[in-house]
C-alpha positions as CSV (number, residue, x, y, z in Angstrom):
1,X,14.1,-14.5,-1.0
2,X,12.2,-11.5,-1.1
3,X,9.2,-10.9,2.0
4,X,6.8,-8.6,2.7
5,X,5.8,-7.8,6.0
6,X,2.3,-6.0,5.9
7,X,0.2,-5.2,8.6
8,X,-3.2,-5.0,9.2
9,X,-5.6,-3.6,11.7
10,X,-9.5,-3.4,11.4
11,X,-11.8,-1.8,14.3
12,X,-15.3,-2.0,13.7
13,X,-18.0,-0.5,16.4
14,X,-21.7,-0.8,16.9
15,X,-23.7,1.8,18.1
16,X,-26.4,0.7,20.5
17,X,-29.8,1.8,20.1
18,X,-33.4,1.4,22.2
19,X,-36.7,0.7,21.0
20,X,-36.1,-2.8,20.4
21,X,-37.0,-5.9,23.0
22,X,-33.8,-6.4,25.3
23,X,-31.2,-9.2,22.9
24,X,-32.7,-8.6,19.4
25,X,-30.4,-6.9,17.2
26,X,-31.5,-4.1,15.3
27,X,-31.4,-3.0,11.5
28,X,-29.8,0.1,13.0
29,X,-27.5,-1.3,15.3
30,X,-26.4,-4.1,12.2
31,X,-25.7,-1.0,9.9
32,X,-24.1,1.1,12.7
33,X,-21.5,-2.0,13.1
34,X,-20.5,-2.2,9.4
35,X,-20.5,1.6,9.0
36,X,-18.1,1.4,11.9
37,X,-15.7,-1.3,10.5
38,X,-15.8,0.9,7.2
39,X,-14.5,4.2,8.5
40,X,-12.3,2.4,11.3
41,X,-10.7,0.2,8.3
42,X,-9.7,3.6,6.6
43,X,-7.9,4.7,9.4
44,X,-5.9,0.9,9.5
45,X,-5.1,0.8,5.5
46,X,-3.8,4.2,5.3
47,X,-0.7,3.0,7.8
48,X,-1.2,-0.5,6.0
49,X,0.2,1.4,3.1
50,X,3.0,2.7,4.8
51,X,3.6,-0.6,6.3
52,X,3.6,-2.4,2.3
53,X,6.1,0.3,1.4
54,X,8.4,-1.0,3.9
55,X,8.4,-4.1,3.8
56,X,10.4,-4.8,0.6
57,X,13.9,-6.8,1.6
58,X,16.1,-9.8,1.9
59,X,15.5,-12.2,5.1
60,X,18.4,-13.1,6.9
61,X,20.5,-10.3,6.3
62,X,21.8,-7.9,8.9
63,X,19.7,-5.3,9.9
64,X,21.6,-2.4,9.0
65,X,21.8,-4.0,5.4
66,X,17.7,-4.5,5.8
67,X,17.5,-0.8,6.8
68,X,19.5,0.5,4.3
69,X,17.6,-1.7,1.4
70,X,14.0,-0.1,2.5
71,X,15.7,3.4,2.8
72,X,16.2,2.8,-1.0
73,X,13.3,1.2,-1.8
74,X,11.0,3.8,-0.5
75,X,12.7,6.5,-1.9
76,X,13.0,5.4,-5.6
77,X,9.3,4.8,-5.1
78,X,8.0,7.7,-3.3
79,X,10.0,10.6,-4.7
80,X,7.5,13.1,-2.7
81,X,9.3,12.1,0.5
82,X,12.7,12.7,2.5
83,X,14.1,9.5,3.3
84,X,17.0,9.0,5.7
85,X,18.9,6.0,7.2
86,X,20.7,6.0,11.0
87,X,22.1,2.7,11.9
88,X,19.1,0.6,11.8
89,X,16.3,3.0,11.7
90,X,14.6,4.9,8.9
91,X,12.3,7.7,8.8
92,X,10.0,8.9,6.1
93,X,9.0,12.1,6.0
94,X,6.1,12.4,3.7
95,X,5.4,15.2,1.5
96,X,8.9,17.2,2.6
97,X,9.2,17.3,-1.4
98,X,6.9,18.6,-4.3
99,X,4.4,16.2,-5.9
100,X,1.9,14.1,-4.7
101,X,2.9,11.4,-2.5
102,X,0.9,8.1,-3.9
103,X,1.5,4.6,-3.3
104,X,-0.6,2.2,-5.1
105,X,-4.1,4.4,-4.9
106,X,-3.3,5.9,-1.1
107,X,-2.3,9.6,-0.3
108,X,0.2,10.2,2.8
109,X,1.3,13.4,5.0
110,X,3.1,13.0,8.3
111,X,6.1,10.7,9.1
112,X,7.3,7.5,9.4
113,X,9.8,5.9,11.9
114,X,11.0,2.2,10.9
115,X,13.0,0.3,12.9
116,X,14.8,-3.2,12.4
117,X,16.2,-5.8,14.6
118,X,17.4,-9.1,13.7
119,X,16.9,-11.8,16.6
120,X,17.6,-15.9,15.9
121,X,15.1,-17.1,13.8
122,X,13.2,-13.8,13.6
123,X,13.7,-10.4,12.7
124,X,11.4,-7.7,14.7
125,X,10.3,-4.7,12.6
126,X,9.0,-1.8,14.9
127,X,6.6,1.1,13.3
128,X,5.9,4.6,14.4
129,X,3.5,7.2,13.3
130,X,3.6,10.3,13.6
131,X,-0.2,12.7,12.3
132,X,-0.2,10.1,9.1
133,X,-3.1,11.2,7.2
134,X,-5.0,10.9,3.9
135,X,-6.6,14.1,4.2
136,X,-9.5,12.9,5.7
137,X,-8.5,10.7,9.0
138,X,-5.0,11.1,10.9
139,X,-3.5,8.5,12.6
140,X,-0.5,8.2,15.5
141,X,0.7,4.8,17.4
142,X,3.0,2.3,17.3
143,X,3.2,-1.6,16.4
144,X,5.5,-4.2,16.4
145,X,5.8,-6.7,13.9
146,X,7.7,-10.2,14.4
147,X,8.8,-11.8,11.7
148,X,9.2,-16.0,12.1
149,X,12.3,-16.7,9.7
150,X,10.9,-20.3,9.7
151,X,7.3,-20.6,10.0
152,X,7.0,-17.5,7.2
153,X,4.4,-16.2,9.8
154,X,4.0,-12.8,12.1
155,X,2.8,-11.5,15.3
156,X,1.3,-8.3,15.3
157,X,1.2,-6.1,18.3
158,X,-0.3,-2.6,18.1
159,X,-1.7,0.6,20.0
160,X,-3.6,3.3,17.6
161,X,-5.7,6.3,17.7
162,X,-7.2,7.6,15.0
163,X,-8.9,10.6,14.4
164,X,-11.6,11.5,11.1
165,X,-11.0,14.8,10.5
166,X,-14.6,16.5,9.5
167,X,-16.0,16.2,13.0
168,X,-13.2,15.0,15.4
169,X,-14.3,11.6,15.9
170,X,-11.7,9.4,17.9
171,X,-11.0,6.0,18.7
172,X,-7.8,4.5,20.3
173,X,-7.0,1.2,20.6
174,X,-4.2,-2.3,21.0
175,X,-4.7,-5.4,19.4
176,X,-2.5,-8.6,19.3
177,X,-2.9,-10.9,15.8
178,X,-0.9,-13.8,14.0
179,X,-1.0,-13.6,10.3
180,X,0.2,-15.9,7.7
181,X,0.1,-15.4,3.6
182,X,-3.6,-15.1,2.0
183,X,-3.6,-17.9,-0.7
184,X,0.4,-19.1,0.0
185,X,1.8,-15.1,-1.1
186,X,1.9,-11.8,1.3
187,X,1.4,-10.1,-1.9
188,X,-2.5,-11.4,-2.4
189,X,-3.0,-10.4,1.4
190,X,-3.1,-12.0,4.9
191,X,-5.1,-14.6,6.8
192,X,-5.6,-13.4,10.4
193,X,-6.5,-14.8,14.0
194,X,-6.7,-12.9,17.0
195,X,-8.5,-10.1,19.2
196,X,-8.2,-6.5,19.5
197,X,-10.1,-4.5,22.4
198,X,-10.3,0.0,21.5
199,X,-12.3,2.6,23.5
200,X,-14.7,5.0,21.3
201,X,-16.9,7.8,22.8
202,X,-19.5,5.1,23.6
203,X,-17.2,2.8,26.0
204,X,-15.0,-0.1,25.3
205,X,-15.1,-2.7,22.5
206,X,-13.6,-6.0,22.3
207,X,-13.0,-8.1,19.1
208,X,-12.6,-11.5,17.9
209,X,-10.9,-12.4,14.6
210,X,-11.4,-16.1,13.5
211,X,-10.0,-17.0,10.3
212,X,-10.3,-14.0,8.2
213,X,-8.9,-13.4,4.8
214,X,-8.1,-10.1,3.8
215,X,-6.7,-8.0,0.6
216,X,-4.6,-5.4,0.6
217,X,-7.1,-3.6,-1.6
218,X,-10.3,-4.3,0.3
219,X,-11.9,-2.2,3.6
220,X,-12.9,-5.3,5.0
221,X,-12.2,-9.3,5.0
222,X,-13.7,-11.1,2.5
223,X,-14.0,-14.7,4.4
224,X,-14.1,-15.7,7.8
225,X,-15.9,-13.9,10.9
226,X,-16.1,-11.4,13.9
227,X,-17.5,-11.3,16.7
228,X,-17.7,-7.7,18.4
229,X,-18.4,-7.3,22.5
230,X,-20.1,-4.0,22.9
231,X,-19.8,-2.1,26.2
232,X,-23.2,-3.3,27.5
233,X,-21.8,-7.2,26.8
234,X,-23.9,-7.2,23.4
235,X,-22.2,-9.7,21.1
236,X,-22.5,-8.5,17.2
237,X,-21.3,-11.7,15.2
238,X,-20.2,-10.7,11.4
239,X,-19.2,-12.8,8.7
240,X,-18.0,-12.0,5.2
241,X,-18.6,-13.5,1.6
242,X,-17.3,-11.5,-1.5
243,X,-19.9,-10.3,-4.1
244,X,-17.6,-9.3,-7.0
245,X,-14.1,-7.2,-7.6
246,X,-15.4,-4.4,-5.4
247,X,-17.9,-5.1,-3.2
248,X,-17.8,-7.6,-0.1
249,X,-21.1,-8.7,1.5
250,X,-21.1,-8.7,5.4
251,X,-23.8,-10.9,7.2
252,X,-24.4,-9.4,11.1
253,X,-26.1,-11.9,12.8
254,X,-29.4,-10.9,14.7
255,X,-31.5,-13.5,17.4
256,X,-34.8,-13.1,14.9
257,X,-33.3,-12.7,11.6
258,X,-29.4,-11.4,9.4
259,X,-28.6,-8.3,8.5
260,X,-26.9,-8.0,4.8
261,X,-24.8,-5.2,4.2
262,X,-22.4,-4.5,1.0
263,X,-19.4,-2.7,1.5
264,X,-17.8,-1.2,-1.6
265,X,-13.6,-0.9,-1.8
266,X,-14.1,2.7,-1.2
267,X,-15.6,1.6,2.6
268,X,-18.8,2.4,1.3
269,X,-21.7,0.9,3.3
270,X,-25.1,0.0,1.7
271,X,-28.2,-2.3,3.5
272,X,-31.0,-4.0,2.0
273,X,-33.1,-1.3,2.3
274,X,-34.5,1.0,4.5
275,X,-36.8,-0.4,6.8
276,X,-38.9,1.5,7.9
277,X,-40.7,1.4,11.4
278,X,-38.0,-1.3,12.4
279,X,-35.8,-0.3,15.6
């Protein structure tokens, strides 16, 4: 039997704003939230994709025979790259060739350290980063990735920083996340509980995931909810409904009235409007 072990991370952040009466949410503090989520989930899928291309082998098998089956993988499908094998580790070096280095729609540069360790009942798939980037964010850290032979489920555990690359802006954070397959098969995407806490340049966030369904093509979930913890201990509650192939509508909740926003599967963010004179 064939598995895929794919990992997700998403890290929205809300920008607080004045002008408003203390505990209402703002139009501009609803759009800042889903802008956030956009440009954060950029920084997640671009090592989701790294994390899809090596994910591609037998369960139950050694782990040398498991490293030595994504080594192959990888390199008969990313041609661009220098793959190598040492006991149970790989490492991708991406771009060390000519050509473009593409996997399904997503551009990589940097490098890629894999490693495999078979446990019973599980097999525990470590990831390391090293300056991946698209070209326009770069991302470094480390997650972990247990694999439950019988429960076909995972745990997630992960520490990132990310950085966008036109003006510098940073965010580093850990999260800790069971996923199981979106719809019965890892391949549509992955249905996710659990938290994740990150530090920005405005303090630390904290983040609840309850039941979200995600995939692997979109910047954001398209059912379940959120609910963000800014630094001041203002909770942003977001929920998620999909609109068509493309676009995903998020609803932020406000204490007077919703906030709609679409997001596009480029991580484009639009609102309902402008509205003017609101805080």
């Amino acid at each position: 039997m064939q598995a895929r072990l794919w990992l997700l991370a998403l890290t929205p952040a809300a920008l607080l704003v004045t002008g408003c009466p203390e505990g209402e949410l703002s139009y501009g503090e609803a759009k800042e939230a889903v802008t956030e989520a956009a440009l954060a989930s950029e920084a997640t899928s671009l090592v989701e994709g790294s994390v899809e291309l090596s994910t591609s082998f037998t369960l139950g098998q050694a782990a040398e025979a498991t490293a030595t089956e994504v080594r192959d993988f990888i390199a008969s499908q990313m041609p661009c790259a220098e793959v190598t094998r040492e006991g149970t580790t790989v490492t991708v070096e991406y771009g060390a060739h000519e050509g473009a280095c593409l996997w399904r729609g997503r551009t990589f540069s940097g490098t890629h350290i894999i490693n495999f360790v078979k446990t019973e009942g599980s097999i525990e798939v470590t990831h390391e980063w090293q300056d991946i980037s698209n070209g326009r964010v770069e991302v470094d850290g480390t997650a972990t990735v247990t694999w439950d032979l019988d429960d076909k489920s995972r745990h997630v555990v992960h520490e990132l920083s990310w950085t966008r690359l036109r003006d510098g802006k940073t965010a580093t954070g850990s999260g800790d996340r069971m996923q199981s397959p979106l719809d019965g098969a890892w391949v549509n995407g992955i249905q996710t509980d659990g938290s994740r806490e990150w530090n920005g340049d405005r303090g630390t966030w904290d983040l609840q995931i309850d039941g979200v369904g995600w995939r692997w093509i979109d910047p954001v979930p398209e059912t379940g909810s959120y609910v963000l913890t800014t630094p001041k201990d203002k909770r942003i509650a977001m929920s998620f409904s999909r609109i068509d192939d493309n676009t995903i509508e998020v609803t932020v909740e406000g204490t007077k009235r919703d906030h709609k926003f679409r997001v596009s599967s480029l991580g484009d963010v639009q609102g309902d409007g402008e509205e003017g004179g609101e805080s």
